[in-house]
C-alpha positions as CSV (number, residue, x, y, z in Angstrom):
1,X,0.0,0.0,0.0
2,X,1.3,3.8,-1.0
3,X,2.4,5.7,2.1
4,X,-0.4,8.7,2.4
5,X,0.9,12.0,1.5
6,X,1.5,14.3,4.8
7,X,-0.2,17.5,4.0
8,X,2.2,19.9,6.2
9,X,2.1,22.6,4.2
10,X,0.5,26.0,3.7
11,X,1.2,29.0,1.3
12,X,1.6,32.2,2.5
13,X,1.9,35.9,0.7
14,X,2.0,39.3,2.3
15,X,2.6,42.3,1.0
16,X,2.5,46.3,1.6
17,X,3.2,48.0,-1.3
18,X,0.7,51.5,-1.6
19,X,-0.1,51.9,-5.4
20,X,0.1,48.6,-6.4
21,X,-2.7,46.2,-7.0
22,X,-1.7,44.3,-4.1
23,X,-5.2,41.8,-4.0
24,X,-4.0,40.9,-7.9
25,X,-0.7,40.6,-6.7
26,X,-1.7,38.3,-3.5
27,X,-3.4,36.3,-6.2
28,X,-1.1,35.6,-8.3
29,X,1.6,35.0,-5.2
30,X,-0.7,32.6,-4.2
31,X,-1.1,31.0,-7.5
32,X,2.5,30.1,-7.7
33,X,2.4,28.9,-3.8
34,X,-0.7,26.8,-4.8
35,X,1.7,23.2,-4.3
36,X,1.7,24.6,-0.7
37,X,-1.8,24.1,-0.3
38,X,-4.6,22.6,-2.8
39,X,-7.9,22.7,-0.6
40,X,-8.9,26.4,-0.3
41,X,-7.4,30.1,-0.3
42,X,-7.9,33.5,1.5
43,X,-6.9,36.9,0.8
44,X,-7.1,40.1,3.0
45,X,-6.6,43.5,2.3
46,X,-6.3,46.5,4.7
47,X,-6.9,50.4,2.9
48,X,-5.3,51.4,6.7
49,X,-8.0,52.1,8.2
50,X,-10.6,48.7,7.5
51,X,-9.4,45.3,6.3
52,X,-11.8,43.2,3.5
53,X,-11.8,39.8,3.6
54,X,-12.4,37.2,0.7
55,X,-12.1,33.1,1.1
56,X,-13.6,30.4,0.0
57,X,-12.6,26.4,-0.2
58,X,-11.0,25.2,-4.1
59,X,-8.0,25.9,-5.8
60,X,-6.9,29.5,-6.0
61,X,-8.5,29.9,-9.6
62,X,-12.1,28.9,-7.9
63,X,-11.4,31.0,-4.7
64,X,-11.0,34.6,-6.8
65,X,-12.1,35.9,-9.9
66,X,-11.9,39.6,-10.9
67,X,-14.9,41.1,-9.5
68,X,-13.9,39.6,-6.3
69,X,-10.6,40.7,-6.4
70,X,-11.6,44.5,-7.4
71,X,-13.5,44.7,-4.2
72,X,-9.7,44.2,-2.4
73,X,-8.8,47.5,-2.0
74,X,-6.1,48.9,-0.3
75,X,-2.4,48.3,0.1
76,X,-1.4,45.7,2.3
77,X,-2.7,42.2,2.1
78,X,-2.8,39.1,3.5
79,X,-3.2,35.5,1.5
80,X,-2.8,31.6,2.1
81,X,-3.5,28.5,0.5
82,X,-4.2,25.9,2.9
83,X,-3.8,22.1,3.3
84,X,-5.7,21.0,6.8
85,X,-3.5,19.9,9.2
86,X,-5.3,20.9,12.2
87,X,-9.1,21.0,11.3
88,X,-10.9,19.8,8.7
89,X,-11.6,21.4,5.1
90,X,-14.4,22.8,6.0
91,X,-14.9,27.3,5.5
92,X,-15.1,28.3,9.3
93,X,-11.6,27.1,9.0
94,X,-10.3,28.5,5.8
95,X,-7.9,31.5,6.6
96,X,-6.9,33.8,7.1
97,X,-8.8,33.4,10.4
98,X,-10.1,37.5,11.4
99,X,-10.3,38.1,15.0
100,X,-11.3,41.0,17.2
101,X,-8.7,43.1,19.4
102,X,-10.5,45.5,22.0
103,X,-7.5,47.7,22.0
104,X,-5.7,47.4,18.3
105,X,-9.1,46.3,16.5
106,X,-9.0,43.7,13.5
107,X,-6.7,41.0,13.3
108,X,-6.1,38.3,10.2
109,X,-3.9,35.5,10.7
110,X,-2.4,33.4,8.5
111,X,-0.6,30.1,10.1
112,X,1.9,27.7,8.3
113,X,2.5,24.7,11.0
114,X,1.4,22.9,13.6
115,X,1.6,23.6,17.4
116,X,2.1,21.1,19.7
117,X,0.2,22.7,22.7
118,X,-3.2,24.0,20.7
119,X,-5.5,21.5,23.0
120,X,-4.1,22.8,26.1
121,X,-4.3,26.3,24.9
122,X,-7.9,25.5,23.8
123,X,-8.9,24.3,26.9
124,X,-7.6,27.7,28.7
125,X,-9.6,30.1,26.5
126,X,-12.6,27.6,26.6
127,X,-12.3,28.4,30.5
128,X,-12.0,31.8,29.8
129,X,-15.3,31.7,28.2
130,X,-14.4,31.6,24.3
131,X,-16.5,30.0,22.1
132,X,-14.4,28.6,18.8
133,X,-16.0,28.5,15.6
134,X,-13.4,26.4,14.1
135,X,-11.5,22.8,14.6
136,X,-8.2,25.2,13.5
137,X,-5.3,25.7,15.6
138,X,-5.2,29.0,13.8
139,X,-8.1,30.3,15.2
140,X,-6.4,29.3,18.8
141,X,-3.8,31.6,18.2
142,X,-6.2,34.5,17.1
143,X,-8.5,34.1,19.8
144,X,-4.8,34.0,22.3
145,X,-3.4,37.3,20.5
146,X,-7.1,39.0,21.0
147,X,-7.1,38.3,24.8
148,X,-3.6,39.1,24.9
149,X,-3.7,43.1,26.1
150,X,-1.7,45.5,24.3
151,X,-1.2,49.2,22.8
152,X,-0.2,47.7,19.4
153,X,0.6,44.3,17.4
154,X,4.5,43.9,18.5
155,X,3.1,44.8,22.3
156,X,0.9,42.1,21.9
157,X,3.0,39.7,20.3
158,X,6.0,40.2,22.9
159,X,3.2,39.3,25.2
160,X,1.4,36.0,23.0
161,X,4.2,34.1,21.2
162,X,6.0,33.0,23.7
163,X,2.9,31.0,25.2
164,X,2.9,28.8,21.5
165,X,4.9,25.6,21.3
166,X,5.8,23.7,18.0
167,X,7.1,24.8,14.3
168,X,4.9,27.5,12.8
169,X,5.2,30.8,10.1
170,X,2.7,33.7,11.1
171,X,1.8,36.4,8.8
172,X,-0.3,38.9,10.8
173,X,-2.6,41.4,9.0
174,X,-4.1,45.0,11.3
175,X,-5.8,47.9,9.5
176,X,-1.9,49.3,9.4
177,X,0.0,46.8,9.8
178,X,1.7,43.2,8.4
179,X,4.0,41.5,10.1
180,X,6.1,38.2,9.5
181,X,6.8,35.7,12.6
182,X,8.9,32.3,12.5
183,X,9.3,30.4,15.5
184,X,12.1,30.1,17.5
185,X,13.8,27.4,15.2
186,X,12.7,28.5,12.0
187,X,11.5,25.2,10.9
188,X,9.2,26.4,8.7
189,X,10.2,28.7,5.4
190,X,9.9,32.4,4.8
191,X,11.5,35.1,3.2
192,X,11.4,38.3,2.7
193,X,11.5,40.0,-1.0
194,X,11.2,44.1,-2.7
195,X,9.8,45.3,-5.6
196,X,11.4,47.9,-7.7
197,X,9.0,50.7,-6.5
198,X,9.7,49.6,-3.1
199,X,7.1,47.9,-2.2
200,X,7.6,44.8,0.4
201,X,6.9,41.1,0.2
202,X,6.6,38.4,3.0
203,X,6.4,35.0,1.4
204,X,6.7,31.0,1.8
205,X,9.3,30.3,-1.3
206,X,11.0,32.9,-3.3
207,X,9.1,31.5,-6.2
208,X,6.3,33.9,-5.1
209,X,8.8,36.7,-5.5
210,X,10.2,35.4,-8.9
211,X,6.5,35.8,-10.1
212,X,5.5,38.6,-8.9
213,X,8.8,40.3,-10.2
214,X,10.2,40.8,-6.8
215,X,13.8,40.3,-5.7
């Protein structure tokens, strides 16, 4: 009998780059990361001041088409193709996974890994009274970093990834903000690319870069 395939990965594409059509971009970053992740695909986009979400289970090409895409406005986004690791393929647990901050407002995550301690952590916020909508270990860490108190993202994450055990990429999306976070080993793969206007990249493989005509 064939060994099974272990689905461990995820695509993941960020990018802040003001003037560019970054949701097209974010598409077609995602396109090329689609080996990463066959069994659906996200993409947010923050104008810096509100962040539109659009998501849907299929292959990139199925997830997006151009109306959807023209309704991504803004300059930064967010995207991932997924492969369930943690939770099943179902939509509540397509990401990115959007969360509520009381202090910094809306938060999209996009996770690449596994972590090791997602029951345990589960089990604390259930106790703290959160109600999960998802199987995902992504959504653990959302609902962590909103009940994690903070001025701003990096206050909150000094605060919040230290709790998360295992090997995990993070791209985190606010109205203002994207940031990249590996763990502590960097087991899993991300780098960091430029476009020749300027504009800034966050990705899983440098083939998204390559495609995107980033360096």
């Amino acid at each position: 009998m064939a060994a099974e395939r272990r689905h461990e990965k995820c695509g993941l594409f960020g990018i802040d780059a003001p003037g560019e059509e970054v949701a097209n971009l974010t598409d077609v970053g995602l396109y090329t990361l689609q080996h990463r992740g066959q069994e659906s695909a996200g993409i947010d986009v923050s104008d810096g001041a509100a962040i539109r979400v659009h998501k849907d289970v299929g292959l990139v090409a199925q997830a997006f088409d151009e109306a959807s895409l023209e309704r991504l406005t803004g300059h930064l986004a967010l995207g991932h193709t997924r492969y369930s690791t943690t939770g099943s393929n179902r939509l509540e647990n397509v990401q990115p996974i959007v969360v509520t901050h009381p202090q910094i407002g809306t938060v999209a995550i996009g996770h690449n890994g596994n972590l090791t301690n997602a029951a345990a952590l589960r089990t604390g916020l259930e106790a703290e009274g959160v109600r999960f909508k998802s199987s995902s270990d992504t959504e653990v860490i959302g609902e962590l970093l909103a009940r994690t108190p903070g001025l701003d993202l990096f206050s909150v994450l000094r605060r919040a990834l230290p709790r998360l055990q295992g090997s995990y990429c993070l791209l985190i999306l606010t109205a203002d903000t994207l940031v990249g976070v590996r763990d502590p080993l960097g087991i899993r793969p991300l780098c960091l690319g430029r476009l020749p206007e300027g504009g800034a990249i966050i990705a899983s493989e440098t083939c998204a870069l390559d495609t995107v005509g980033a360096e």
